[in-house]
Structures are given as structure tokens and as C-alpha cells.
C-alpha positions as CSV (number, residue, x, y, z in Angstrom):
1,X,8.1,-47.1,-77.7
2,X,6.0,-49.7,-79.4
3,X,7.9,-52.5,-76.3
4,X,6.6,-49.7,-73.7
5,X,2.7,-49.7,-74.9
6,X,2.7,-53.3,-75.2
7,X,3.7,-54.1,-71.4
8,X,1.1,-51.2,-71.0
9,X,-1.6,-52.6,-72.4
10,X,-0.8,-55.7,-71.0
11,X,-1.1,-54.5,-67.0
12,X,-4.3,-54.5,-64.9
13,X,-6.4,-51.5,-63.9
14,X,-5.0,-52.1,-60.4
15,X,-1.0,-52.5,-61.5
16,X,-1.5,-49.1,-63.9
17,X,-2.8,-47.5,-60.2
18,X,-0.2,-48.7,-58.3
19,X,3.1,-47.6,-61.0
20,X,1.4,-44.3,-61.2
21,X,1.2,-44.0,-57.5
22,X,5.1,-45.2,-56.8
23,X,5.8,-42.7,-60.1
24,X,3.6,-39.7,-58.4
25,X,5.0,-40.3,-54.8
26,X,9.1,-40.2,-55.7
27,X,8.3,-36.9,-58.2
28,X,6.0,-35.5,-55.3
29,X,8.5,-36.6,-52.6
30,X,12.1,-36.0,-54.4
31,X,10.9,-32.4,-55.4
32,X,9.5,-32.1,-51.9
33,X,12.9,-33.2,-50.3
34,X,15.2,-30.9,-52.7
35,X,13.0,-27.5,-51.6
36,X,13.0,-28.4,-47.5
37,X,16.7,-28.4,-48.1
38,X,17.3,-25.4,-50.2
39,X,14.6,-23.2,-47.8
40,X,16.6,-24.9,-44.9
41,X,13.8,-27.6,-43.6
42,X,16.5,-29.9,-42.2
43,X,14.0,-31.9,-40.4
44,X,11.1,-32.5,-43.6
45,X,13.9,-32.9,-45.6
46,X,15.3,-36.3,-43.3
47,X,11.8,-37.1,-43.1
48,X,10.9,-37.2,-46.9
49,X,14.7,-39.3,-47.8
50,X,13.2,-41.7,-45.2
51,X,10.1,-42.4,-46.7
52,X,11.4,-42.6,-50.0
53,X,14.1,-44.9,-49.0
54,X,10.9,-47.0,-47.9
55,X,9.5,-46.6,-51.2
56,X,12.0,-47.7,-53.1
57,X,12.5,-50.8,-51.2
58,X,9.1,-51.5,-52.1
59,X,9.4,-51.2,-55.6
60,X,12.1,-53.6,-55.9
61,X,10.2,-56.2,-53.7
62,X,7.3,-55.6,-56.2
63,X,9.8,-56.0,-59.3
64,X,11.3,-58.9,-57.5
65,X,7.9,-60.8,-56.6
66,X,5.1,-59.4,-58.5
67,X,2.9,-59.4,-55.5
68,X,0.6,-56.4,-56.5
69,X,-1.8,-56.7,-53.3
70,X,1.6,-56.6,-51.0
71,X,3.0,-53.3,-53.1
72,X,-0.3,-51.9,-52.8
73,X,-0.6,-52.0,-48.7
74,X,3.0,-51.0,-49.3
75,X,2.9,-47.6,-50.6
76,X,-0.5,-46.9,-49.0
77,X,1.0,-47.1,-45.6
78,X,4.2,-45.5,-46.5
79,X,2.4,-42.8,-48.2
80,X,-0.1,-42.3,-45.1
81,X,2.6,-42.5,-42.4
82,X,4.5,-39.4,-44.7
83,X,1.9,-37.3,-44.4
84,X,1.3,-38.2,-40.6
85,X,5.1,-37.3,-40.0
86,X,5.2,-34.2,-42.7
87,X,2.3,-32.6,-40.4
88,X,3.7,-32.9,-37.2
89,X,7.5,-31.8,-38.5
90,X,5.8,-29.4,-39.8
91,X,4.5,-27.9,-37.3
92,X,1.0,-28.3,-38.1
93,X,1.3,-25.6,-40.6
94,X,-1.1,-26.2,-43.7
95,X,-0.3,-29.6,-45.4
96,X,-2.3,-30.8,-48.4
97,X,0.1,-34.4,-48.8
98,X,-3.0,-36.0,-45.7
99,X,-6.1,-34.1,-47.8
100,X,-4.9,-36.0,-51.1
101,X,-4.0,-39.4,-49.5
102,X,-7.7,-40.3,-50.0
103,X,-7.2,-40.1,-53.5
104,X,-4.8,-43.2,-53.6
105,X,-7.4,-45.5,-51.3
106,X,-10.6,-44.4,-53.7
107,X,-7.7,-45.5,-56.9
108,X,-6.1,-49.0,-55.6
109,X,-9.2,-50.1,-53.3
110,X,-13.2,-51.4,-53.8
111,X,-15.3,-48.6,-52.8
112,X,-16.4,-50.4,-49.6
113,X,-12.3,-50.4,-48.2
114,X,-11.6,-47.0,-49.5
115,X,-14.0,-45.7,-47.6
116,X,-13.0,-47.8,-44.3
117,X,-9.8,-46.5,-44.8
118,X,-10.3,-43.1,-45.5
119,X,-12.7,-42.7,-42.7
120,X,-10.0,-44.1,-40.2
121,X,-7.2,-42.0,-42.3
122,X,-9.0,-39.0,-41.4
123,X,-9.9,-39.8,-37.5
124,X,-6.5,-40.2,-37.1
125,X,-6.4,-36.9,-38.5
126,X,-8.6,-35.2,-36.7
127,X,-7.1,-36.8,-33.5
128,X,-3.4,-35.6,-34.9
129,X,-4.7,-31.9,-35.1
130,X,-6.7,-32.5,-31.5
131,X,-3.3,-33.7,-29.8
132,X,-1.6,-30.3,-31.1
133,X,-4.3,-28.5,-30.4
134,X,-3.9,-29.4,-27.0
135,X,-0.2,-29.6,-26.2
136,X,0.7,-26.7,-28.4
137,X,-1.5,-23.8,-27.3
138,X,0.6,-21.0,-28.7
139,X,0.3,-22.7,-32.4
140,X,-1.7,-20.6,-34.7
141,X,-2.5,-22.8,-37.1
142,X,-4.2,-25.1,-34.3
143,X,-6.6,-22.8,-33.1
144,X,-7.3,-20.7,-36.3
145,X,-10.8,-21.8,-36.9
146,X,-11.2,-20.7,-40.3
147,X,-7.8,-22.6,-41.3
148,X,-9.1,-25.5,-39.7
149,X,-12.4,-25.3,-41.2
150,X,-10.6,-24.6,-44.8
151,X,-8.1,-28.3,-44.6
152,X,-11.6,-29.9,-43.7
153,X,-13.8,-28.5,-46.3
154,X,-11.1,-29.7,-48.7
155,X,-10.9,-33.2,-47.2
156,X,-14.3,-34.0,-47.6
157,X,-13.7,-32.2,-51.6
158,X,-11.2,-34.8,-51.9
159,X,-13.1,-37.5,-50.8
160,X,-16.4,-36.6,-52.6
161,X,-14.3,-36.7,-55.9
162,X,-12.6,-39.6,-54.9
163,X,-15.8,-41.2,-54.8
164,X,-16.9,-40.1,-57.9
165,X,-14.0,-40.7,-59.7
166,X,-13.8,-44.7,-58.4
167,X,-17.7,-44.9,-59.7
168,X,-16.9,-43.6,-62.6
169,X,-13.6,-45.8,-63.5
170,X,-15.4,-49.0,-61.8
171,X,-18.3,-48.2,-64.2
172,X,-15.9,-47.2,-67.6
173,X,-14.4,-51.1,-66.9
174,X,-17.2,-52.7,-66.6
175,X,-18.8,-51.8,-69.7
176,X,-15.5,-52.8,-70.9
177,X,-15.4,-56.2,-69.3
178,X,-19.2,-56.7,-70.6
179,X,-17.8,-56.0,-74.7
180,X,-14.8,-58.1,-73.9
181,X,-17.0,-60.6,-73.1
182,X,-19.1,-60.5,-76.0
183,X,-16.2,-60.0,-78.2
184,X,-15.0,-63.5,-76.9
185,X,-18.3,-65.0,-77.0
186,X,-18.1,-64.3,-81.0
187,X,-14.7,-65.1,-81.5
188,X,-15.5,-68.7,-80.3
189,X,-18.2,-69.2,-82.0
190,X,-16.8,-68.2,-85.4
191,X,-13.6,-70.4,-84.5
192,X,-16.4,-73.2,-84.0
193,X,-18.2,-72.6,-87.3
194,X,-14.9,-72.5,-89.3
195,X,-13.8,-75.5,-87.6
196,X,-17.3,-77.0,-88.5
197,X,-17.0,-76.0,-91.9
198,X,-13.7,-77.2,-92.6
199,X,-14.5,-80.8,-91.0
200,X,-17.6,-80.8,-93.8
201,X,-15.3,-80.6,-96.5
202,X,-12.8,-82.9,-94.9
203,X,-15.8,-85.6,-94.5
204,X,-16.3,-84.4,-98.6
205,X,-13.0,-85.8,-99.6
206,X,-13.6,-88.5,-97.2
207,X,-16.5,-89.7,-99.3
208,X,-14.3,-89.0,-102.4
209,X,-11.9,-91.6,-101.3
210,X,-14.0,-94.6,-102.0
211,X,-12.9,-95.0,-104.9
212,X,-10.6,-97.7,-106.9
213,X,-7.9,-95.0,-107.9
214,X,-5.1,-95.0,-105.6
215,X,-3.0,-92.1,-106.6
216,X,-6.3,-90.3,-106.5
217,X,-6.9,-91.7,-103.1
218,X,-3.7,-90.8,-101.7
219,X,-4.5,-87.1,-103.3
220,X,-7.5,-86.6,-101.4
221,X,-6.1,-88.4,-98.2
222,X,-3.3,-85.5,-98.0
223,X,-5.7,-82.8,-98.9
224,X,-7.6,-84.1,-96.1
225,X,-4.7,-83.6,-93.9
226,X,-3.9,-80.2,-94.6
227,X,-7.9,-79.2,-94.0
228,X,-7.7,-80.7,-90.8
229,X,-4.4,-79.5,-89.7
230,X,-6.3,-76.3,-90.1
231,X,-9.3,-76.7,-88.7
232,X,-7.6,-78.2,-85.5
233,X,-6.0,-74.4,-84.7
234,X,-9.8,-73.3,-85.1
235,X,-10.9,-75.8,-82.5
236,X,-7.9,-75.4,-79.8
237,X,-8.9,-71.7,-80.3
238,X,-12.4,-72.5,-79.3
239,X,-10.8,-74.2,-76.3
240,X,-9.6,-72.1,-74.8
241,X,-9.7,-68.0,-73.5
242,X,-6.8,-66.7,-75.3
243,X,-7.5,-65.6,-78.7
244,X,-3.8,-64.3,-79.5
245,X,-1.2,-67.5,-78.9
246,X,-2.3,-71.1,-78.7
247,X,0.6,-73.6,-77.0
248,X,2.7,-75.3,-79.4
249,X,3.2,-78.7,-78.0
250,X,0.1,-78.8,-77.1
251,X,-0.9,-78.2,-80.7
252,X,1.7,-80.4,-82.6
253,X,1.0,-83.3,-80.1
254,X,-2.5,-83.2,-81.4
255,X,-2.0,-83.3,-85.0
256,X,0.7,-85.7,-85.3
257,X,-1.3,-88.1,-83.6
258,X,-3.9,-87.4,-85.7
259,X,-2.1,-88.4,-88.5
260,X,-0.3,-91.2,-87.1
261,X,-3.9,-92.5,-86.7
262,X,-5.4,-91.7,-90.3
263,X,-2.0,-93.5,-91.6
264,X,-2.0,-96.0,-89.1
265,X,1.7,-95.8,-88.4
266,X,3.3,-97.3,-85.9
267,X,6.1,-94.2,-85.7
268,X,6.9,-92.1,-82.5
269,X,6.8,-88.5,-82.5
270,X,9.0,-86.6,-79.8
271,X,8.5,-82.9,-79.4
272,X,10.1,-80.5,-77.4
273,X,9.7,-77.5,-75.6
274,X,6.3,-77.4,-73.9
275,X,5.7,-73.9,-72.7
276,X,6.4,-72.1,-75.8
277,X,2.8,-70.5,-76.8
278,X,3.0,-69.1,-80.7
279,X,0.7,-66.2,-82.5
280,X,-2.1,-67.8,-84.0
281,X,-0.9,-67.4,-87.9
282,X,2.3,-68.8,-86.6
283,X,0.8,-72.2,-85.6
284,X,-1.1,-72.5,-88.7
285,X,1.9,-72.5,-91.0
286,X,4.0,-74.3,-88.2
287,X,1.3,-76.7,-88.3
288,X,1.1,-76.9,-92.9
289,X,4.4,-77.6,-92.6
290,X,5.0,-80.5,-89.7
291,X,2.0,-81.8,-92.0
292,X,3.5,-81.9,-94.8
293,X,6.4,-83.3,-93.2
294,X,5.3,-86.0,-90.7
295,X,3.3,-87.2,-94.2
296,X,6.6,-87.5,-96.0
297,X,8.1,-89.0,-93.5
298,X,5.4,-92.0,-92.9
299,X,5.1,-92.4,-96.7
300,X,9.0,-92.5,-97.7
301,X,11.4,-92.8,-94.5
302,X,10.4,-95.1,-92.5
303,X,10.4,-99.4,-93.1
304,X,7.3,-100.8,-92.1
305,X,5.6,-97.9,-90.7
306,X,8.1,-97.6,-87.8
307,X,10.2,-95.0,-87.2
308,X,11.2,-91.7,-85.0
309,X,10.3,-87.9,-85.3
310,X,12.0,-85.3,-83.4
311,X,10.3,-81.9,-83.4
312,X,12.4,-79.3,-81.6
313,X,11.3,-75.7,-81.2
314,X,14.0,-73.8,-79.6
315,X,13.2,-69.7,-78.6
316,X,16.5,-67.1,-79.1
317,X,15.8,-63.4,-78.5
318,X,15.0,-62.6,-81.9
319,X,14.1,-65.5,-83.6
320,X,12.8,-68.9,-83.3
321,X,14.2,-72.5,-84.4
322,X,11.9,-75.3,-85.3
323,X,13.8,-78.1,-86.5
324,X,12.2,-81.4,-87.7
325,X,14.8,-84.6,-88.1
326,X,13.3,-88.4,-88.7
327,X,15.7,-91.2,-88.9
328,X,15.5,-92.3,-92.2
329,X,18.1,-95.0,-92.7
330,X,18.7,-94.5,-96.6
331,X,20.9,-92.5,-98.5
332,X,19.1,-89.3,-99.6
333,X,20.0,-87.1,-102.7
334,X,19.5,-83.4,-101.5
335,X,19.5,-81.9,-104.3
336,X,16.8,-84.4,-105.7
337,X,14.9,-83.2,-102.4
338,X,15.4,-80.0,-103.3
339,X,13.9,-80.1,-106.9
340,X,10.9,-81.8,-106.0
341,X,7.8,-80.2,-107.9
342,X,5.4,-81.7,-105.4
343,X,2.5,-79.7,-104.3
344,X,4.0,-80.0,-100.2
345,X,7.4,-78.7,-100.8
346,X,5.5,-75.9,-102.7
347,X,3.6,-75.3,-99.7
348,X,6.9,-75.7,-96.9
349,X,8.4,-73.6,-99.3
350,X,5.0,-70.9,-99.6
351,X,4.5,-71.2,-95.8
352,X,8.2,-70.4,-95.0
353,X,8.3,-67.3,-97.4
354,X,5.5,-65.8,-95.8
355,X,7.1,-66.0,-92.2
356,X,9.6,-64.3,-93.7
357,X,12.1,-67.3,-92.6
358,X,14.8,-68.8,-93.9
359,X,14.9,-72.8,-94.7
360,X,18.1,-75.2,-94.0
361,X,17.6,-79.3,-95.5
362,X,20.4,-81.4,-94.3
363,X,21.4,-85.2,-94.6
364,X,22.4,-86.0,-90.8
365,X,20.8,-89.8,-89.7
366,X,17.8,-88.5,-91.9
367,X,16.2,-85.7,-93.1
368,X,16.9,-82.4,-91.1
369,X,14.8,-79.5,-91.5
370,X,15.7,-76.3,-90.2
371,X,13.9,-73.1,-90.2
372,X,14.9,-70.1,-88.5
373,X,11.5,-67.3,-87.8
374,X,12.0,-64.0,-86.8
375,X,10.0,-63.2,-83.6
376,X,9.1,-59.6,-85.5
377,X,7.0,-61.6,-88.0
């Protein structure tokens, strides 16, 4: 259920329209269909399996393509043309399937087209009922005046609410597109603030630096890091429109070579997997940990500065992979690795906990890093 609201929430006004449509229609038509044949309405009956053979051609082309202007026409005109048919099969006898049509123009079009439409929907109509009129004079229906007069007094009910209901829904969304707006406005400029902030501090223990200590030095240079690591999510975040995942490559690109700059190191970073896009708490203890990492491996691994890092991020259906290998040429002690007090394995360790994932450390042409997160984080 919880799968279901989500791809809800995530469809258009438009693509809402149209499923309710295609939903309405085969409930409307298949009911429709199953009565003509049990009252013995051979001919509707053929009709309606007709149209709805046409309708569900379109909704596989829809599922197949995603072209939602396409569908749209799709059903409109396969809708319309059933009610043209229905009225003539039927005799001309009351029909209220060509009085509700409207409604679907007013829901799927701008109020401009619905009303183009609508207006030629009913002139064919009107010219429908005239042709019968004519070449049926013994028809009742057709020359009932105060029948006809009803099915028009209800069309133009139909249409009048039609209107009113497509002002109304035109007006709900765009008071919602207007706070959406705002909402985003705000979002980036707190994600510019924090960022802001969090580069103050990191220029604070910039200025601490200057100092003879090394070991204090290197201290501050790593805290550095890790506040810039951070702030970096902020800023990509300000980049760009979508608040909820950030692109991973794009995001791990950027901070290696920032710290591949800051260390001046001469070493390679290879990522994979460039379409993968990541909730934002994700990348920021994705990004902690490939910092405390790629820092490790500058400092300890590699001769000389030079070396290789390969960052793969593999996708499964229920969990994610992100495995971090650099080719350290000297014999490591795993265990030793592995009882390491220092304040980044605390926070690898810290950040995996609180994804909830589980942490592999292998000896294979380097360290191997492997960290399996479940997607339901």
C-alpha cells in the first residue's frame, strides 16, 4: 500500500486524470457491455467489446511509451466515438455516455481546448440527433420535444460544472505550485546558509593550522575534511531543484578531488555507476565515510602520493553495495585494521550503524571495503 501512494504521489495532475479516466471508462463500459447482453442488446453489446478492445490497446501503448499527451487524445476520441455509436445503436433512445463526455475534455484539457472541443462535441451532437430526426420520422424520441429539451438542458449542466470544476482544480494547483515554490525558495537558502556556516568554521581550523605542531596540524586538516565533506551535500543541494536525492557520482567526484587537492596527491580516483541518485542522509554518511577512507588511503597506502581508488556503487532490489578498494602494495594485518581506536574508523563504524548496514574489510591487492545498505533505510 505504502509502494501504491508513493507512485501516486509521484504522478502529475494530468496522468492522475487520465488513469482515472481509462479506470472509469472499462468499469463504465464492462458493466455496460455485461447488461446489453443479459437484456439481449446484441448490437450495444458488440459495440461496447469494440471500444474497449480500443481502450485497452491504448493503455498498453501508454504503459509501453509513457507518452501522456498521445494516451490522452487516445481515450478522448475513443470515448467520444462510443458515445457517437451507443446513440445511434441505440436507437436515439436517452443516452447520458455523450452528456458526460464534456466532463473528461474540462479534466485532461486547458480551459481554452476543452471548450473548442466540447463545443464541436456537441455540434456533432446536435447534427447526430438532426440526421435521425430526419431519416427516422416514426422515432419518438426524435421528435419528443420535451425529451430533447431535457438531454440539452443537462448538457449545458454538464458543461457549466465542467467549467467550474476545471477553475476550481486549475486554481487548488496553483496555489499549490505558488507554496511549492516558496517552500523551495527556503530550502535553498537554508542549504546556502549551512553551507556558509560550515565553510566559516572550516576557514577557523584553517587559521588553526598555522601552527608548528604537526600531529595538531594533521588533526585539524582531517576535521577540516569531514566539515567540508558536509557542507559540499549542502551546496549540491543548493544546486539543484530536487531536495530529496542528489547524484552520487556526481557528488563523490567532487569531494575526492577536493581532497586530492588539499593533500596534493597525485592518486586517481575511479568511480562507477553514474546514474545512481541517493536520499540526501544517505550521501552524507556515503560521503563521512569515502572521507575517511580516500584520507587513509593518501596518508598510509600509497608510495609517493601515487596510487589508485576504485569506488563502486552497485544497486540490487533491496539493497545497495558501495565498495571502496585502493591498491596498497603492502601486507596489511586485518585484525590490526580492525582494532584501530582512531576517531575515523569510529566514525565508518558510527556512520554504518546508523544505515543500518553491514561492513566487510578484506585484504585483496589492498584494502577492500564492503558495505551492503538496505534500500528501506
Amino acid at each position: 500500500m505504502k509502494a501504491l501512494k508513493k507512485r501516486i504521489y509521484k504522478l502529475n495532475k494530468k496522468e492522475i486524470f487520465l488513469i482515472g479516466f481509462y479506470i472509469s471508462f472499462l468499469i463504465v463500459m464492462t458493466l455496460a457491455m455485461v447488461i446489453d447482453f443479459v437484456i439481449g442488446n446484441i448490437i450495444d453489446a458488440y459495440v461496447e467489446i469494440v471500444f474497449l478492445f480500443f481502450t485497452l490497446i491504448s493503455i498498453i501503448y501508454y504503459y509501453n511509451s509513457k507518452k501522456l499527451d498521445v494516451a490522452v487524445y487516445s481515450i478522448v476520441v475513443i470515448a467520444t466515438l462510443t458515445t457517437y455509436s451507443l446513440l445511434i445503436s441505440n436507437d436515439f433512445n436517452i443516452s447520458v455516455f455523450h452528456t458526460i463526455v464534456p466532463l473528461g475534455y474540462f479534466l485532461l484539457f486547458s480551459l481554452k481546448r476543452s471548450l473548442l472541443y466540447t463545443l464541436l462535441h456537441q455540434i456533432i451532437v446536435v447534427s447526430i440527433y438532426w440526421g435521425g430526426h430526419i431519416l427516422y420520422p416514426e422515432n419518438s424520441v426524435l421528435h419528443d420535444a420535451t425529451i430533447l429539451t431535457a438531454i440539452g438542458l443537462a448538457s449545458l449542466m454538464i458543461v457549466f460544472f465542467g467549467i467550474v470544476y476545471h477553475l476550481s482544480v486549475e486554481n487548488s494547483y496553483q496555489l499549490l505550485r505558488k507554496s511549492d515554490r516558496q517552500k523551495e525558495l527556503l530550502l535553498k537558502e537554508v542549504h546556502h546558509r549551512v553551507k556558509n556556516n560550515l565553510n566559516i568554521i572550516s576557514s577557523i581550523l584553517g587559521l588553526q593550522m598555522i601552527r608548528e605542531d604537526e600531529h595538531l596540524k594533521e588533526i585539524f586538516e582531517k576535521n577540516r575534511l569531514r566539515i567540508d565533506s558536509i557542507a559540499m551535500v549542502h551546496e549540491i543541494l543548493y544546486k539543484h531543484n530536487d531536495f530529496e536525492k542528489i547524484n552520487l557520482y556526481e557528488y563523490l567526484t567532487q569531494l575526492s578531488t577536493m581532497i586530492l587537492d588539499i593533500s596534493e596527491s597525485n592518486a586517481e580516483v575511479n568511480i562507477s555507476n553514474k546514474t545512481l541518485f541517493l536520499p540526501f542522509e544517505m550521501i552524507l554518511k556515503i560521503g563521512i565515510i569515502s572521507n575517511e577512507l580516500i584520507v587513509n588511503s593518501i596518508k598510509y597506502a600509497f608510495v609517493e602520493n601515487v596510487g589508485v581508488i576504485d569506488i563502486q556503487i552497485k544497486e540490487y532490489s533491496e539493497y545497495y553495495l558501495y565498495k571502496y578498494n585502493d591498491n596498497c602494495i603492502e601486507s596489511i594485518d586485518l585484525k590490526q585494521v580492525g582494532n584501530k581506536k582512531s576517531l575515523g574508523l569510529k566514525l565508518i563504524n558510527m556512520m554504518v550503524e546508523q544505515m543500518d548496514a553491514t561492513l566487510e574489510i578484506e585484504n585483496d591487492s589492498g584494502l577492500v571495503y564492503s558495505i551492503k545498505v538496505p534500500k528501506n533505510v
